[in-house]
N, C-alpha and C positions, 0 to 999 in steps of 0.2 A: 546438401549441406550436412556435414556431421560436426559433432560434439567434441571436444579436445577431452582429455584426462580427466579435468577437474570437472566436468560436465557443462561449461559456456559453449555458445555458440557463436560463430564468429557473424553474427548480425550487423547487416548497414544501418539501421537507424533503431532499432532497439535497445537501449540500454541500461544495464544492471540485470539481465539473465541469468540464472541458475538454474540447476534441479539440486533443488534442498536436499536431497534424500543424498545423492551423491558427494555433495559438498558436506556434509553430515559424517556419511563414512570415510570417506577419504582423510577427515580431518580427526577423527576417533581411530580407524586402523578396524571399525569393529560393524556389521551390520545393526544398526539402528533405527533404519528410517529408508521404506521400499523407495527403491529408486526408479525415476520415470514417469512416477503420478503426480510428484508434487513440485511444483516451477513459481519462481516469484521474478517479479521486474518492474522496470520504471514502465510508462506508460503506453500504449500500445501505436498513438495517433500519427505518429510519422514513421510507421513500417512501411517499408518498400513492398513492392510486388514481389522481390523476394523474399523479402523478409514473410511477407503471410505466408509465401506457400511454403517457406518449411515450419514454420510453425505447427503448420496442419497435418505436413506431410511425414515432413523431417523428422520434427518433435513429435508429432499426433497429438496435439492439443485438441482437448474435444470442449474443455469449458473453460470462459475466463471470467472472474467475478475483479469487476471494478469497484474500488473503494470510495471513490470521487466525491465530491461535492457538487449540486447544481453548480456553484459559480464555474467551478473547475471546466465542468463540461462546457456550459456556455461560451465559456474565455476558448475552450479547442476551437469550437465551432464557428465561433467569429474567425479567428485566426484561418481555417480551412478556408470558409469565405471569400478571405481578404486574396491569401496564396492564389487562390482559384484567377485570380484577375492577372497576375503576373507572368507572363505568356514563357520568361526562362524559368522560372520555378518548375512550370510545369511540366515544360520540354525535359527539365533534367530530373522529376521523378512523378514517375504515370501512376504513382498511388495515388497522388492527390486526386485524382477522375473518380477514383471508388471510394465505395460507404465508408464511413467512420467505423464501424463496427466490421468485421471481417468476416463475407458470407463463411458459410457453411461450422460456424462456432458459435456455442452457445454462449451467451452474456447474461452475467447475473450482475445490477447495479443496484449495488448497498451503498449507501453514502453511510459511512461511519459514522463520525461525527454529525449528526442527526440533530433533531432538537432540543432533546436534551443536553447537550452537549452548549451548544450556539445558547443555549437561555444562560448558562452556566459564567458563558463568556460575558455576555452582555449586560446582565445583573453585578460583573465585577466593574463596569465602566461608572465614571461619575454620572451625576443627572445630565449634564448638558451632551455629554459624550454619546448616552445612550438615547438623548430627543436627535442628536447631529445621524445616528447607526440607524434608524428609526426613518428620518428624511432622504435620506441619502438611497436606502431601498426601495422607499414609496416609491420613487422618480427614478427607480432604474441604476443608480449606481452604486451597483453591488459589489465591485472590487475597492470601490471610495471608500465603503461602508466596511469592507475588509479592512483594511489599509489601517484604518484607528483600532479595530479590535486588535489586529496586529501590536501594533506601536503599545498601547494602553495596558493590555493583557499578556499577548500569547508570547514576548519580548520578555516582560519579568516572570513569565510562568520558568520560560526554557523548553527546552525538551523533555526534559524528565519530569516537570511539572503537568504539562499537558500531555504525557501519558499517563499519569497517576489521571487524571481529569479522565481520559476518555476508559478508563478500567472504573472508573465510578458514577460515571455519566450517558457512557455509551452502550451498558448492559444489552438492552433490546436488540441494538444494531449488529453487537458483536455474537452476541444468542443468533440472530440471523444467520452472519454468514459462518459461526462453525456448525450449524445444525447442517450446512448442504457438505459438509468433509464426510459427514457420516453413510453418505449415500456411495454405494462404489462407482455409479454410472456417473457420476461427473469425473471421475478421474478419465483421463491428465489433466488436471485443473492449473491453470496459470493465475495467480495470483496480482494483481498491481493496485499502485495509488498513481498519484503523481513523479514521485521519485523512487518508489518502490524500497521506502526506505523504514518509516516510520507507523505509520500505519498498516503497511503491509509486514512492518517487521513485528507489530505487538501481536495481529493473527497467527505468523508463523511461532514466534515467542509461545504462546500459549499453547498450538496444535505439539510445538515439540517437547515442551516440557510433559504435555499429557503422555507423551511418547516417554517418558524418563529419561531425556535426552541433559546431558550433565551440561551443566549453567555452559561450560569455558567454551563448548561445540556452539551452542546456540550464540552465544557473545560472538563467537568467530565468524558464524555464518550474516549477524546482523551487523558487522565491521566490514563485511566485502563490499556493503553498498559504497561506503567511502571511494574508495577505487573504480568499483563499477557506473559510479556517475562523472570521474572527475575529467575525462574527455569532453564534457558541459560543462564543467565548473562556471566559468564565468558567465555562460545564456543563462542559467540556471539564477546566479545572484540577481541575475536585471530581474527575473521574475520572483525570486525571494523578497526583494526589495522593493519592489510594487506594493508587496501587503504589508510593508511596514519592517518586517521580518531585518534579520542581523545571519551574521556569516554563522552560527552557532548551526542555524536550521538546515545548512549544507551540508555539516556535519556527520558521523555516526560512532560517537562518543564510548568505547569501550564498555564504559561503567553504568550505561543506561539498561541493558537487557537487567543485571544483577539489581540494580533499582528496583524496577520493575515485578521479579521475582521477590527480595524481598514486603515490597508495598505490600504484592499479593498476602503474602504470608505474615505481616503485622497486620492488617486490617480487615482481612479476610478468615486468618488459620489455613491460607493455601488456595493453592489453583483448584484442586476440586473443590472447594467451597464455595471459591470465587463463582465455580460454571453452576455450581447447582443454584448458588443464588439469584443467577441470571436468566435460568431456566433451562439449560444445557445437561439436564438429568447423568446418571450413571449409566444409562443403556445407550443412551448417546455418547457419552464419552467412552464406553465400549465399543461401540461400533466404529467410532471414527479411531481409534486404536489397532482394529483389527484390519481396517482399511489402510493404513500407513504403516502399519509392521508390514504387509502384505504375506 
């Protein structure tokens, strides 16, 4: 399997692939961002047997760091479960037989949005809201218990509100995973969430600004997810809309990255302030600098 121009791959069941670096220059005209190390996408769990082996082979992916949430993964894993029973599901794709995880790749699982984050949410619900979010998880129904923080919160946040939330609430988490950019041996690192859209896009948001990469390249690069998911648009809403969620969250709103960058720089004084206050020091922010210019 090879790469087309822009640097996709023509993947059966992955979708929203890039390499940043490429899609970076290609769209500047300028080298900015080494190409080849750095890969984002929607989520990994229904790649084909094809699809892993270029992954590994094709691409040479050596690490993929998952953004997820327990619920996230639990809700795959039930789903694999269920597939596993369905004797043409299986006949018509023999990944379902293998791990969830893809031998011979490293997996780094950060759940972003963390606890601080989820207290953030939950302190914004009324009382009775937050005794129903509260019951609802004791006894196991943790996408129920989504579903209202959805509807109640993450609905009037928007998008652009809870990524202003997770750059003020998710510090620790996101200290986490840019601290592993700085290392060169996880490169070719593949990056994903769930849709490889928002969460995955404030990560690369951040690594590429560190990089001095000029707003309009980064806004471009976090607008391809639009396209790169909308062959799912519609599976996509049933499960948008499970957690309460509005077509907004399918989304990838031009004006959000430039949000974003300014939030950083009214409430912060900037991305390097933002990192150092998170604990992402300047030697760190060196290093993973000199790893991505390559």
């Amino acid at each position: 399997m090879s790469e087309d121009a822009s640097g996709t791959y023509p993947f059966e069941n992955i979708l929203n692939f890039r390499d940043v670096g490429k899609t970076i220059n290609l769209y500047t005209g300028k080298r900015l961002v080494a190409e080849g190390r750095l890969f984002r996408s929607a989520r990994l769990d229904d790649a084909s047997i094809s699809d892993r082996e270029a992954l590994r082979h094709d691409v040479g992916i050596k690490t993929v760091m998952d953004l997820r949430t327990k619920s996230e993964h639990v809700k795959q894993a039930k789903k694999r479960e269920g597939d596993l029973k369905i004797p043409a599901l299986l006949k018509s794709n023999d990944a379902l037989a293998e791990p969830m995880q893809i031998p011979e790749l490293e997996y780094l699982n950060i759940n972003i949005n963390g606890k601080g984050f989820e207290r953030t949410l939950l302190w914004r619900l009324s009382f009775w809201n937050i005794l129903k979010v509260l019951i609802l998880i004791l006894f196991g129904y943790r996408m129920e218990a989504i579903s209202i923080l959805g509807r109640e919160v993450m609905n009037p946040r928007g998008l652009i509100g809870l990524g202003h939330d997770t750059i003020d609430y998710c510090g620790p988490e996101l200290a986490t995973a840019l601290r592993e950019f700085a290392s060169s041996s996880r490169y070719p690192i593949l990056l994903h969430c769930t849709q490889g859209k928002d969460r995955t896009g404030l990560i690369i948001c951040l690594l590429l600004l560190l990089l001095d990469v000029p707003i309009d390249a980064v806004t471009y690069d976090y607008t391809l997810s639009e396209e790169g998911l909308l062959s799912e648009k519609e599976k996509r809403m049933v499960e948008i809309r499970e957690i309460g969620l509005t077509e907004e969250f399918a989304s990838a709103p031009r004006e959000w990255i430039g949000k974003m960058h300014e939030y950083l720089a009214e409430k912060y004084g900037g991305l390097r302030e933002y990192l150092e206050a998170i604990g992402v020091d300047g030697s760190v922010q060196e290093k993973i600098t000199e790893v991505l210019l390559g």
